[in-house]
PyMOL Python script that loads the backbone (N, CA, C, O; Angstrom):
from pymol import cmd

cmd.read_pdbstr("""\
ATOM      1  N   UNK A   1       0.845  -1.191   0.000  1.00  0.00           N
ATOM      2  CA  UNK A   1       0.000   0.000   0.000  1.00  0.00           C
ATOM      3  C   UNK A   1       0.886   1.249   0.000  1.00  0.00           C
ATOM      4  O   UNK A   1       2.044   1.237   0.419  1.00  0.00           O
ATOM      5  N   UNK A   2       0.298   2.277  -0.473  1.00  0.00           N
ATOM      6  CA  UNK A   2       0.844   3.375  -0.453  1.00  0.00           C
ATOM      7  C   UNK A   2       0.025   4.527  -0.635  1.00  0.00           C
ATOM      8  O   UNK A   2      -1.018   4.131  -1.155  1.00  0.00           O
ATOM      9  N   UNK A   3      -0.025   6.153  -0.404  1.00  0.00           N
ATOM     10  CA  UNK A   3      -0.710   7.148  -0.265  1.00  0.00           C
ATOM     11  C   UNK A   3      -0.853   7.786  -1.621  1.00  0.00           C
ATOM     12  O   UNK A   3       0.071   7.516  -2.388  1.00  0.00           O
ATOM     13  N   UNK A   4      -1.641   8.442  -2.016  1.00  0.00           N
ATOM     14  CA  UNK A   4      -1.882   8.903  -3.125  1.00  0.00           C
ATOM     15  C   UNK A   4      -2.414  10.723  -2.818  1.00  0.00           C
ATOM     16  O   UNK A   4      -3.573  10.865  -2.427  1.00  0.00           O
ATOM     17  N   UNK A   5      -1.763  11.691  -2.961  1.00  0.00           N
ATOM     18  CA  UNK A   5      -2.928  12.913  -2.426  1.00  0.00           C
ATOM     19  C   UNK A   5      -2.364  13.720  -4.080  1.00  0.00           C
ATOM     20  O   UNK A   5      -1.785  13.318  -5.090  1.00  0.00           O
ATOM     21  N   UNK A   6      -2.845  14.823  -3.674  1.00  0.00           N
ATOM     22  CA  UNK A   6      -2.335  16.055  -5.091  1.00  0.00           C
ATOM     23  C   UNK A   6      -3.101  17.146  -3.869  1.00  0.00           C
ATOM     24  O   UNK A   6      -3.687  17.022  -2.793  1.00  0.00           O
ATOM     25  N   UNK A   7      -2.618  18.410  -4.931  1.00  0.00           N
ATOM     26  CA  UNK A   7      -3.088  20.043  -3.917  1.00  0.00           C
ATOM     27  C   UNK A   7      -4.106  20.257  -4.031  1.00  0.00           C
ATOM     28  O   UNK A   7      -4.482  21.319  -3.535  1.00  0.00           O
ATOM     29  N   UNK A   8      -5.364  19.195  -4.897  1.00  0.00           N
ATOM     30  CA  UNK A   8      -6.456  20.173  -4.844  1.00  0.00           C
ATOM     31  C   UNK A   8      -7.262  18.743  -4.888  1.00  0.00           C
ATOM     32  O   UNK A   8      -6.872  17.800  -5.577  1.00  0.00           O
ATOM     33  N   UNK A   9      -8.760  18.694  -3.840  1.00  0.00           N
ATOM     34  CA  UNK A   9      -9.413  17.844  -4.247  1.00  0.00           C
ATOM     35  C   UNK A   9      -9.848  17.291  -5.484  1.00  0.00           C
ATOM     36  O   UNK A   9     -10.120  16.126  -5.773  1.00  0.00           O
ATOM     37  N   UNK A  10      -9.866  18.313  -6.150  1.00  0.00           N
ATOM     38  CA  UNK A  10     -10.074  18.518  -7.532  1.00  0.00           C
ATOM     39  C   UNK A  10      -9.275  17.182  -8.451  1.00  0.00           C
ATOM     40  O   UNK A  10      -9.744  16.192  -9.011  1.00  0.00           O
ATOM     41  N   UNK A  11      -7.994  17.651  -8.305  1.00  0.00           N
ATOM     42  CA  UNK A  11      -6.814  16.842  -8.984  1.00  0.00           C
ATOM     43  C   UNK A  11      -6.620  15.460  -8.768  1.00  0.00           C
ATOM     44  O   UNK A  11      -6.214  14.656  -9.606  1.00  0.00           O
ATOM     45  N   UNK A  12      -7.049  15.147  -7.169  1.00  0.00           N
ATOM     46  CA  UNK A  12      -6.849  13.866  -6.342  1.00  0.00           C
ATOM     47  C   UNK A  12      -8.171  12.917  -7.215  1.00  0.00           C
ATOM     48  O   UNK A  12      -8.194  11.752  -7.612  1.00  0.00           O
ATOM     49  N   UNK A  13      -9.104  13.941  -7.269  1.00  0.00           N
ATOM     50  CA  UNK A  13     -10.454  12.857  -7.728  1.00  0.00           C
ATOM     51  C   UNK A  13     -10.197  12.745  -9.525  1.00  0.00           C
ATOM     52  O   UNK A  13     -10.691  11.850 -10.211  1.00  0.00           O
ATOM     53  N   UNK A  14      -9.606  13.497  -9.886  1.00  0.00           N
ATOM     54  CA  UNK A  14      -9.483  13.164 -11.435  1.00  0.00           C
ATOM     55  C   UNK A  14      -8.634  11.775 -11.386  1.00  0.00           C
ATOM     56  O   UNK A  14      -8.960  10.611 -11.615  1.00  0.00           O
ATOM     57  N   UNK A  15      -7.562  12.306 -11.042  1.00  0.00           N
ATOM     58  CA  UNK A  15      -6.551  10.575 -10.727  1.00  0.00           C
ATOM     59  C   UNK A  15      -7.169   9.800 -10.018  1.00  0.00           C
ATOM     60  O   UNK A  15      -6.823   8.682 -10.402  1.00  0.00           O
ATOM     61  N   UNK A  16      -7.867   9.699  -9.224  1.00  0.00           N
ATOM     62  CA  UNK A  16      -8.440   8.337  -8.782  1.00  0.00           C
ATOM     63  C   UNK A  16      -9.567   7.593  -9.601  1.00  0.00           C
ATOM     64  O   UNK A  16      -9.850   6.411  -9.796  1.00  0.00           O
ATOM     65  N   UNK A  17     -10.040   8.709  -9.961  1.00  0.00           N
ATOM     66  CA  UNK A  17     -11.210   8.255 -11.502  1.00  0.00           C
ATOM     67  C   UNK A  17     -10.676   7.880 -12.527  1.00  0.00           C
ATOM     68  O   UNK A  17     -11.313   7.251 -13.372  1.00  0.00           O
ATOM     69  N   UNK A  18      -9.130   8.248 -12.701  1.00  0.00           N
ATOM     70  CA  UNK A  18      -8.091   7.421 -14.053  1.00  0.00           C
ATOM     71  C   UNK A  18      -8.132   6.705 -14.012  1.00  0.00           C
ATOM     72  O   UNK A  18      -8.608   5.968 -14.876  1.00  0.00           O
ATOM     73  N   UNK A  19      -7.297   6.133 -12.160  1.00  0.00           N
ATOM     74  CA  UNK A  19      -7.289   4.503 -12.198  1.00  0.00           C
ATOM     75  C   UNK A  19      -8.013   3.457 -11.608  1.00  0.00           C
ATOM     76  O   UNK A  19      -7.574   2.349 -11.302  1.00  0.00           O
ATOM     77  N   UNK A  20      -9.548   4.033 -11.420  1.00  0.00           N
ATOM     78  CA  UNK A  20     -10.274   3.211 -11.066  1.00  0.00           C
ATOM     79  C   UNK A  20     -10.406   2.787  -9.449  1.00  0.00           C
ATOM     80  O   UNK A  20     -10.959   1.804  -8.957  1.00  0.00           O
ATOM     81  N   UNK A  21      -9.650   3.962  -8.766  1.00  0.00           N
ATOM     82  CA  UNK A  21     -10.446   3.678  -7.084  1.00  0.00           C
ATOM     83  C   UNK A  21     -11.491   4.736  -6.753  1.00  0.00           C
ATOM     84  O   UNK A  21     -11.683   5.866  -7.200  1.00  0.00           O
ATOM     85  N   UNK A  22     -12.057   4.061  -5.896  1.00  0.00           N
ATOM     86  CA  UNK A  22     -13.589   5.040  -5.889  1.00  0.00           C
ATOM     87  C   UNK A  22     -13.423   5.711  -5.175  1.00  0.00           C
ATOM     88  O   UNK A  22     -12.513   5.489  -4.376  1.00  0.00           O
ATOM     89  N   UNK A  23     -14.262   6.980  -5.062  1.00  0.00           N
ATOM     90  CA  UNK A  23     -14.007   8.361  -4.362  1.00  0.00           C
ATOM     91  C   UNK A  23     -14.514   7.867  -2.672  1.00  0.00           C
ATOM     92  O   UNK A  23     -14.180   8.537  -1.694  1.00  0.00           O
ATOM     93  N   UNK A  24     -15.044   7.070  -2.605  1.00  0.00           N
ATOM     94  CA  UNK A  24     -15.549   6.466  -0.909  1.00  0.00           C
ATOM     95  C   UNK A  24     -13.986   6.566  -0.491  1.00  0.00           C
ATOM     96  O   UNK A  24     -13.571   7.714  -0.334  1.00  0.00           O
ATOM     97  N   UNK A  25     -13.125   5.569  -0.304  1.00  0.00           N
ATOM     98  CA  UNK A  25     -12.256   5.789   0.081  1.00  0.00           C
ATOM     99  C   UNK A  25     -11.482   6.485   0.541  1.00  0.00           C
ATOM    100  O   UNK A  25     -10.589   6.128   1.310  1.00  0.00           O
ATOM    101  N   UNK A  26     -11.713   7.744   0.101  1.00  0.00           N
ATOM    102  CA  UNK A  26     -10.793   9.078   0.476  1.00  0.00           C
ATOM    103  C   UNK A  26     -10.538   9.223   1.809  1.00  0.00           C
ATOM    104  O   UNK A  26     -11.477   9.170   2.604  1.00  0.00           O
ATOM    105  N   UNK A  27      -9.486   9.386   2.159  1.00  0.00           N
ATOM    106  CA  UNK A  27      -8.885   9.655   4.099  1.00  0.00           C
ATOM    107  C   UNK A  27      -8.901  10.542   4.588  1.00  0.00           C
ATOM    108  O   UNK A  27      -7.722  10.898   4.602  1.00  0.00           O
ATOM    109  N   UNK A  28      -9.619  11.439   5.189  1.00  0.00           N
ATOM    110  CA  UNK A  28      -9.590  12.698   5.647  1.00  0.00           C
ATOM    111  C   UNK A  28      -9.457  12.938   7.580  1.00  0.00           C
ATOM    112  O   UNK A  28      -9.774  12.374   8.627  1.00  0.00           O
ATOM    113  N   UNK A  29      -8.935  13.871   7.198  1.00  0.00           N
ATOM    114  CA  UNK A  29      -9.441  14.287   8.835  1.00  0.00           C
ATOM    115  C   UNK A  29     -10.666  14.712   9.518  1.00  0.00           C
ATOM    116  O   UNK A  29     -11.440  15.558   9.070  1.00  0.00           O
ATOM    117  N   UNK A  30     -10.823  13.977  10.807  1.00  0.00           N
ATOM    118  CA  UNK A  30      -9.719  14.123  11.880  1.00  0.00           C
ATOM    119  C   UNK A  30      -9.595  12.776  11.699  1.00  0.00           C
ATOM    120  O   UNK A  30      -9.194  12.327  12.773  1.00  0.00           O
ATOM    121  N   UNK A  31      -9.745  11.780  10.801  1.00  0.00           N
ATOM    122  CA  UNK A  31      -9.190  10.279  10.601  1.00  0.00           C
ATOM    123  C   UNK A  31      -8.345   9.825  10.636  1.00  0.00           C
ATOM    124  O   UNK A  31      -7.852   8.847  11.198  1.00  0.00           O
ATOM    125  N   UNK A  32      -7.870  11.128   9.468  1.00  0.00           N
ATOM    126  CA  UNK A  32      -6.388  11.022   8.906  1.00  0.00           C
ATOM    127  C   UNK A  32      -5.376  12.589   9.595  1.00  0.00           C
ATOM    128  O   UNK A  32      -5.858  13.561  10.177  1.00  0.00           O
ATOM    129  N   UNK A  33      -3.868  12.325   9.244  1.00  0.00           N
ATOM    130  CA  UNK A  33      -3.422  13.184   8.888  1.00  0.00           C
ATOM    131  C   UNK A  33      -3.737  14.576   7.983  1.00  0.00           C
ATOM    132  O   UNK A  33      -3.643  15.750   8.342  1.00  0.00           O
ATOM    133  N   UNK A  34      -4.111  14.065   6.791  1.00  0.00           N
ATOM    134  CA  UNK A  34      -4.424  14.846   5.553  1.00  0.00           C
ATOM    135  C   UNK A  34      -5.550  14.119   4.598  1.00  0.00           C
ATOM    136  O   UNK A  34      -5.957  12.968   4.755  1.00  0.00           O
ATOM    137  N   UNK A  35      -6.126  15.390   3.185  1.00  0.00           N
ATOM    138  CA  UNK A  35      -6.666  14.884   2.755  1.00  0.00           C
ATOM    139  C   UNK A  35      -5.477  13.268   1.383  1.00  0.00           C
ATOM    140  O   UNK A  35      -4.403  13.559   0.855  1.00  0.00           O
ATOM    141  N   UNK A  36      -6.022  12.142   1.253  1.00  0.00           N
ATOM    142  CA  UNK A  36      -5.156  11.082   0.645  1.00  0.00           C
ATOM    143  C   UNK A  36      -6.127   9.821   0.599  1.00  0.00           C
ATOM    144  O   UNK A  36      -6.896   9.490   1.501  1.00  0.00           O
ATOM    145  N   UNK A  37      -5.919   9.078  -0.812  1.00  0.00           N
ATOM    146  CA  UNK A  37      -6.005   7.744  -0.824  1.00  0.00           C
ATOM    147  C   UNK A  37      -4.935   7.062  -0.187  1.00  0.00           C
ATOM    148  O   UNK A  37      -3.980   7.838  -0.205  1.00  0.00           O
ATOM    149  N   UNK A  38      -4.612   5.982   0.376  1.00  0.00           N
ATOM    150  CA  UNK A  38      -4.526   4.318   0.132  1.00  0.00           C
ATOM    151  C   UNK A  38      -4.964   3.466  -0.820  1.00  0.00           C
ATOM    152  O   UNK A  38      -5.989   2.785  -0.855  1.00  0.00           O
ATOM    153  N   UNK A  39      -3.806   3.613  -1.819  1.00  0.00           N
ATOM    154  CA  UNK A  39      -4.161   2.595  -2.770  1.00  0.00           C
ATOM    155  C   UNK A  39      -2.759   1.392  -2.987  1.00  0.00           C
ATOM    156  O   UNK A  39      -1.609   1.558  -2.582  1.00  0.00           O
ATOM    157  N   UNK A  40      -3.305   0.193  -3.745  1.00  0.00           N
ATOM    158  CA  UNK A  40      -2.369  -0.850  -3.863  1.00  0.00           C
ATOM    159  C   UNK A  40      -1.374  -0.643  -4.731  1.00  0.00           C
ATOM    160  O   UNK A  40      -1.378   0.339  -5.473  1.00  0.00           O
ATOM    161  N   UNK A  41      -0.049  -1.888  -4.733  1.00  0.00           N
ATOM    162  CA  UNK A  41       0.841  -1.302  -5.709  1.00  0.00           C
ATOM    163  C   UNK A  41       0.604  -1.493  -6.832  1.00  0.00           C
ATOM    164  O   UNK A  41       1.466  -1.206  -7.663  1.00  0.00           O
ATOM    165  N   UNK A  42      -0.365  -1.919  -7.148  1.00  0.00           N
ATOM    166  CA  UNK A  42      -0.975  -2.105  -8.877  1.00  0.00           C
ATOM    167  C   UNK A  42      -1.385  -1.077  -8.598  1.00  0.00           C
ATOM    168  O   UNK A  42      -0.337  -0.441  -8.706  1.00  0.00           O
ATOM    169  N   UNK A  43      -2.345  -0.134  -8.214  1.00  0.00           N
ATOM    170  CA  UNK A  43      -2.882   1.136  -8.153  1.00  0.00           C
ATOM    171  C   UNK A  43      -1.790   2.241  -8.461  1.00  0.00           C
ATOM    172  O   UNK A  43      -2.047   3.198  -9.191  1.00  0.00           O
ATOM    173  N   UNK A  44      -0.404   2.031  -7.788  1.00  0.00           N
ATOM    174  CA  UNK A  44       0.373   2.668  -7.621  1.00  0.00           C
ATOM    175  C   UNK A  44       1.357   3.100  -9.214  1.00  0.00           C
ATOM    176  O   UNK A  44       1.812   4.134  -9.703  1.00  0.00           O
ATOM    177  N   UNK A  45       1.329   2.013  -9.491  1.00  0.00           N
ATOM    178  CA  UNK A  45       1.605   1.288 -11.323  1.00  0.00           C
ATOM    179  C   UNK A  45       1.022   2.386 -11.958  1.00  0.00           C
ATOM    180  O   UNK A  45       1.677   3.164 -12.651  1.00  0.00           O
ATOM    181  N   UNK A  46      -0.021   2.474 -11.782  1.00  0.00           N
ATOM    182  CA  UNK A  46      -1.195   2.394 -12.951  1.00  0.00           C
ATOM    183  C   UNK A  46      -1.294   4.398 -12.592  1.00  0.00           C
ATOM    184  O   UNK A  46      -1.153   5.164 -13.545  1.00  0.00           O
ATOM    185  N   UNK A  47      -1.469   4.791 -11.578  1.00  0.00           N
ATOM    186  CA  UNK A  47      -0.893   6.427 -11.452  1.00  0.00           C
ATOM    187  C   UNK A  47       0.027   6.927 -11.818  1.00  0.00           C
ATOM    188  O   UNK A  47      -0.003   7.957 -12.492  1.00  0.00           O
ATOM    189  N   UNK A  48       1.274   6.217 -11.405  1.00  0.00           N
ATOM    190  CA  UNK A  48       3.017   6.740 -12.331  1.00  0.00           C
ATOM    191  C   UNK A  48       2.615   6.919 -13.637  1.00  0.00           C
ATOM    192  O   UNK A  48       2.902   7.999 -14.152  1.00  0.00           O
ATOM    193  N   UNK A  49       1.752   5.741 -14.573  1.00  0.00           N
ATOM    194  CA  UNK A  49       1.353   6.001 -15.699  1.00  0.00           C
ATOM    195  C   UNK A  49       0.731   7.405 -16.316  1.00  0.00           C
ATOM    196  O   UNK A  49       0.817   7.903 -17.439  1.00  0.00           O
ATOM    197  N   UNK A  50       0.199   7.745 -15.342  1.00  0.00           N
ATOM    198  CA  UNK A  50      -1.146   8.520 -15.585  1.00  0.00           C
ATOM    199  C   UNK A  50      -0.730   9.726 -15.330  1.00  0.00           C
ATOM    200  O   UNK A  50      -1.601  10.587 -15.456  1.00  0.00           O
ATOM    201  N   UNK A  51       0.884  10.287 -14.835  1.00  0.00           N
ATOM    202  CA  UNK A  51       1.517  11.147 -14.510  1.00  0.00           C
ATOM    203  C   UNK A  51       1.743  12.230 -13.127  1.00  0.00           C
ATOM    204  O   UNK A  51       2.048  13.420 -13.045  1.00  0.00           O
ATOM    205  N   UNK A  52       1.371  10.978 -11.944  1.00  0.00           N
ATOM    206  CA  UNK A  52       1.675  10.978 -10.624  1.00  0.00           C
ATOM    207  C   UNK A  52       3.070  11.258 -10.402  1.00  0.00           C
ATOM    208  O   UNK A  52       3.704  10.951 -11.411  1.00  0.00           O
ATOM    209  N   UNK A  53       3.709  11.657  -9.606  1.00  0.00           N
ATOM    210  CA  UNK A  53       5.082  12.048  -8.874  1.00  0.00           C
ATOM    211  C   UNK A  53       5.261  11.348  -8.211  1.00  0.00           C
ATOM    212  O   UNK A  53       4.351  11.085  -7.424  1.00  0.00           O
ATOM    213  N   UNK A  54       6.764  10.482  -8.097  1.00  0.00           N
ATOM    214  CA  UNK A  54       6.817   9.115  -7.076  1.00  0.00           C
ATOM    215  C   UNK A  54       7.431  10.512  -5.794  1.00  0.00           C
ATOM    216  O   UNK A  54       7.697  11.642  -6.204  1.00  0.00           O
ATOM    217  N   UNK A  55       7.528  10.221  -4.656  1.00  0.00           N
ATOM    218  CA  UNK A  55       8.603  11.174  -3.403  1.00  0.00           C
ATOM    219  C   UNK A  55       8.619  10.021  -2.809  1.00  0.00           C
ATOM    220  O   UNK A  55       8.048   8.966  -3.083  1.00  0.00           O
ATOM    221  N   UNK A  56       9.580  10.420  -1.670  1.00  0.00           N
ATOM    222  CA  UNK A  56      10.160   9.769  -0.530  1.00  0.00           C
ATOM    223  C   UNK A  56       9.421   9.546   0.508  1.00  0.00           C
ATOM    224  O   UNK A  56       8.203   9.494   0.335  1.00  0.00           O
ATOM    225  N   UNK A  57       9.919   9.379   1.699  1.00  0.00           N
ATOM    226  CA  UNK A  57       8.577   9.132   3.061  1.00  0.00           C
ATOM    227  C   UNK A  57       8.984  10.358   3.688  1.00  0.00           C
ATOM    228  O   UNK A  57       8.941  10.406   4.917  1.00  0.00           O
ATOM    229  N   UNK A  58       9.431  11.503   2.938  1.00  0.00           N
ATOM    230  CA  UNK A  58       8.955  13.041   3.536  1.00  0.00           C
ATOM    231  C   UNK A  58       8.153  13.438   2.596  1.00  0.00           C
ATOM    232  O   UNK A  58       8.191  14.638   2.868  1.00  0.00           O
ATOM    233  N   UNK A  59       7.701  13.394   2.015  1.00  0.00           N
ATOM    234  CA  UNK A  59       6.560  13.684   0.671  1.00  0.00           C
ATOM    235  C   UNK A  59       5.403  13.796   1.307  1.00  0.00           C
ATOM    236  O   UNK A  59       4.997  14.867   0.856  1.00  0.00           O
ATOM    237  N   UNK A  60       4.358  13.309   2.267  1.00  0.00           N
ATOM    238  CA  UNK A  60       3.478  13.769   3.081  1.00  0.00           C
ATOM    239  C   UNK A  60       3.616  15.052   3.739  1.00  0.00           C
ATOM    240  O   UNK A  60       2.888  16.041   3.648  1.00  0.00           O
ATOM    241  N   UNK A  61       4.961  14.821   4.604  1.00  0.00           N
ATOM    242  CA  UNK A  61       5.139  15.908   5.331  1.00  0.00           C
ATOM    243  C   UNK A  61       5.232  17.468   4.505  1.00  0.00           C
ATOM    244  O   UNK A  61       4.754  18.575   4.754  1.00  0.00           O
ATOM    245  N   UNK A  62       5.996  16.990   3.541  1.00  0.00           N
ATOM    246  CA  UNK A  62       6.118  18.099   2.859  1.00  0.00           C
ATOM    247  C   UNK A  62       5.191  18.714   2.373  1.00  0.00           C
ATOM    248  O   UNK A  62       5.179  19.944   2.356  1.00  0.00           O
ATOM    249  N   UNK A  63       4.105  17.879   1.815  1.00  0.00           N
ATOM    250  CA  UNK A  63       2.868  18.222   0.965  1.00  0.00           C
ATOM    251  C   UNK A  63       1.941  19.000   2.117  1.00  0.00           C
ATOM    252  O   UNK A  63       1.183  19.884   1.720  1.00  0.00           O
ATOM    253  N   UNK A  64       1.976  18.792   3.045  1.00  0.00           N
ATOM    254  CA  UNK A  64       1.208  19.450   4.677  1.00  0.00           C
ATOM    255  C   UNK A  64       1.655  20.553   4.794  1.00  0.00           C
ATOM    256  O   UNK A  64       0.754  21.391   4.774  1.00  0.00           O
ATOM    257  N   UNK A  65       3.173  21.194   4.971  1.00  0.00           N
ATOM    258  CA  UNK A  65       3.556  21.919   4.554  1.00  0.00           C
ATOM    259  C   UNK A  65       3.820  23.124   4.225  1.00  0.00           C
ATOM    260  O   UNK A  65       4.162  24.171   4.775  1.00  0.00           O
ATOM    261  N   UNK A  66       3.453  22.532   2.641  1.00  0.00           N
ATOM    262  CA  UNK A  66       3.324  23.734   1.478  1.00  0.00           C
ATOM    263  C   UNK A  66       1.506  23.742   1.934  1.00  0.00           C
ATOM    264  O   UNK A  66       1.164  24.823   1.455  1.00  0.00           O
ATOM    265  N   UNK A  67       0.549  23.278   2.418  1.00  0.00           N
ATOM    266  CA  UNK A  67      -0.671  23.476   2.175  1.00  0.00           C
ATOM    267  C   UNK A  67      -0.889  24.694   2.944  1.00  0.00           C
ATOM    268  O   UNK A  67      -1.439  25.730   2.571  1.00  0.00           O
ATOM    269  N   UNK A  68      -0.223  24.332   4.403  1.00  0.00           N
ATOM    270  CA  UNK A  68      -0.231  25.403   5.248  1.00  0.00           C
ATOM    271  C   UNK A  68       0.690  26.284   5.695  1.00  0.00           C
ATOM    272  O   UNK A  68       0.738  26.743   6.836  1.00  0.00           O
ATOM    273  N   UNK A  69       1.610  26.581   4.566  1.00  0.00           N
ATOM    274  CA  UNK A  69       2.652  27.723   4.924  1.00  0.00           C
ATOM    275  C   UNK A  69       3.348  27.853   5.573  1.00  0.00           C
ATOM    276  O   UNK A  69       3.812  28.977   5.760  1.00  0.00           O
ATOM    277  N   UNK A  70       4.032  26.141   6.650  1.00  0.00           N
ATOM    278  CA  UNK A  70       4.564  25.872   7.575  1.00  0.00           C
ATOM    279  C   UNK A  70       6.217  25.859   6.985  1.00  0.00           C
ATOM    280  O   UNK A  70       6.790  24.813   6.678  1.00  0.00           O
ATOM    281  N   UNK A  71       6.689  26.881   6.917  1.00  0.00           N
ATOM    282  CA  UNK A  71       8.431  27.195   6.509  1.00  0.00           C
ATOM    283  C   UNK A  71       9.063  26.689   7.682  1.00  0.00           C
ATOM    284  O   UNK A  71      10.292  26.743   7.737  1.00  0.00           O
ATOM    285  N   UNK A  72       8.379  26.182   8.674  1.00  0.00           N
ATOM    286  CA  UNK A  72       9.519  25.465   9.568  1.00  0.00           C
ATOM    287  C   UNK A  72       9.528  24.101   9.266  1.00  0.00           C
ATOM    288  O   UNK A  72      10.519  23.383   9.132  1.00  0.00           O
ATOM    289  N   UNK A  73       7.990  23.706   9.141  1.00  0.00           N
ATOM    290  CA  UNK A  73       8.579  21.863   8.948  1.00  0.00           C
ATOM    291  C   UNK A  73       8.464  22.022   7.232  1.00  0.00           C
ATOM    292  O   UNK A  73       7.940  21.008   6.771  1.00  0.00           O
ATOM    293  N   UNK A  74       8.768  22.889   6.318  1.00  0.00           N
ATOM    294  CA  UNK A  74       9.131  22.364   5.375  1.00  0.00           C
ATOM    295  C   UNK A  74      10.917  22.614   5.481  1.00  0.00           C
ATOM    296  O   UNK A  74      11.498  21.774   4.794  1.00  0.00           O
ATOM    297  N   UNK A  75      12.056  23.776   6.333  1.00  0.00           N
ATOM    298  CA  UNK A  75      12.926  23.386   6.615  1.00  0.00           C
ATOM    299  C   UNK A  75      13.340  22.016   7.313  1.00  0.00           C
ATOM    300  O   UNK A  75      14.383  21.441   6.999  1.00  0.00           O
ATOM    301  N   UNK A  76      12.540  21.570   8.193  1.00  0.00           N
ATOM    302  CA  UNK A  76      12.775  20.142   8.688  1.00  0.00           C
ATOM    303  C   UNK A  76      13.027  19.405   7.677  1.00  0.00           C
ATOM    304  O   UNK A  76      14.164  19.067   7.345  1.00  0.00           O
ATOM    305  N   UNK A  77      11.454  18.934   6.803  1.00  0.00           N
ATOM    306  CA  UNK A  77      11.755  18.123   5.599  1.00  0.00           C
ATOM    307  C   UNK A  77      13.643  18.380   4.920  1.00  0.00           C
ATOM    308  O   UNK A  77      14.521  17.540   4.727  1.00  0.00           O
ATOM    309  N   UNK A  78      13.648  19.524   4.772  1.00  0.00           N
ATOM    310  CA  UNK A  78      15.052  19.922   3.864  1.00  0.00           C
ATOM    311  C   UNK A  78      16.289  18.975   4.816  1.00  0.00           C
ATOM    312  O   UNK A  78      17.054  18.128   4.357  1.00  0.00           O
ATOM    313  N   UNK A  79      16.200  19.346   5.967  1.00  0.00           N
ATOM    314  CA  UNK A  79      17.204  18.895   7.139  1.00  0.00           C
ATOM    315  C   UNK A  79      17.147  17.098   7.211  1.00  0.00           C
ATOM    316  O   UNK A  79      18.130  16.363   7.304  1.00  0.00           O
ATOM    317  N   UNK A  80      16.048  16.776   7.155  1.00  0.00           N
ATOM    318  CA  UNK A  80      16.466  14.986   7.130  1.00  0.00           C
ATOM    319  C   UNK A  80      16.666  14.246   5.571  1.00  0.00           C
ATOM    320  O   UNK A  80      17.200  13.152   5.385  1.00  0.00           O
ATOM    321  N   UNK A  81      16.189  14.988   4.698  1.00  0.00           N
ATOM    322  CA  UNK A  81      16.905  14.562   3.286  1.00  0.00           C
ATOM    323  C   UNK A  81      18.240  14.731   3.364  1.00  0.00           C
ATOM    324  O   UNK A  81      18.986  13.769   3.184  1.00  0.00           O
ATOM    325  N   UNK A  82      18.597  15.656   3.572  1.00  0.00           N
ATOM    326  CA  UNK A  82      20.118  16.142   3.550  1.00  0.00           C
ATOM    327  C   UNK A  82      20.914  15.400   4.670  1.00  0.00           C
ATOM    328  O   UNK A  82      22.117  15.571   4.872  1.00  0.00           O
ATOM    329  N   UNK A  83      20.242  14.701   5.256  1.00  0.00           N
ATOM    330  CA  UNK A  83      21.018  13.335   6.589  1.00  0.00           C
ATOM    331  C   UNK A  83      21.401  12.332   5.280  1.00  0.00           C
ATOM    332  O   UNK A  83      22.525  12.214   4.792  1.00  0.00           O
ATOM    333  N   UNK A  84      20.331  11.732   4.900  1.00  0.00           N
ATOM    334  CA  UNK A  84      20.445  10.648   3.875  1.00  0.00           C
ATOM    335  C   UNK A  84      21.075  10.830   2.912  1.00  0.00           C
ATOM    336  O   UNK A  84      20.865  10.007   2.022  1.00  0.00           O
ATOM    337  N   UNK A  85      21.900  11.708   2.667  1.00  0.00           N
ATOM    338  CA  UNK A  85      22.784  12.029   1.031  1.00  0.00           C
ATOM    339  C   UNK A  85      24.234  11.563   1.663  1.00  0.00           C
ATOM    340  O   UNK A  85      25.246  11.579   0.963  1.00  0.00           O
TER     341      UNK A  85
END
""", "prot")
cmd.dss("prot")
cmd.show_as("cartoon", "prot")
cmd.util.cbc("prot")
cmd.orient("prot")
């Protein structure tokens, strides 16, 4: 499994209507973290196709973020990539 979001509900439901997961699914808060699918790695396949962005396991964080103008944990994000190089 893996997460699927984009910046605009908008965008998230076009790609999930590409590859065929249904809009029920969607993860929101206070459930979730953020708004995002959970979809499988055939799901996952089939989005790269469709012209999804693969990221790392700061790619959530980051995407939270930029939503909310948080310049400190998007410096964080910057600070633990730059561990791993």
């Amino acid at each position: 499994m893996c997460h699927l979001w984009a910046d605009t509900l908008e965008e998230l439901y076009a790609m999930v209507d590409a590859i065929g997961v249904q809009r029920k699914w969607l993860q929101q808060p206070p459930k979730a973290s953020w708004v995002h699918f959970d979809i499988s790695l055939a799901k996952k396949a089939l989005a790269l196709e469709a012209g999804a962005v693969l990221t790392d396991k700061f790619g959530p964080m980051e995407h939270v973020a930029r939503l909310t103008g948080n310049k400190k944990q998007l410096e964080l994000v910057k600070y633990c990539r730059s561990l791993r190089e």
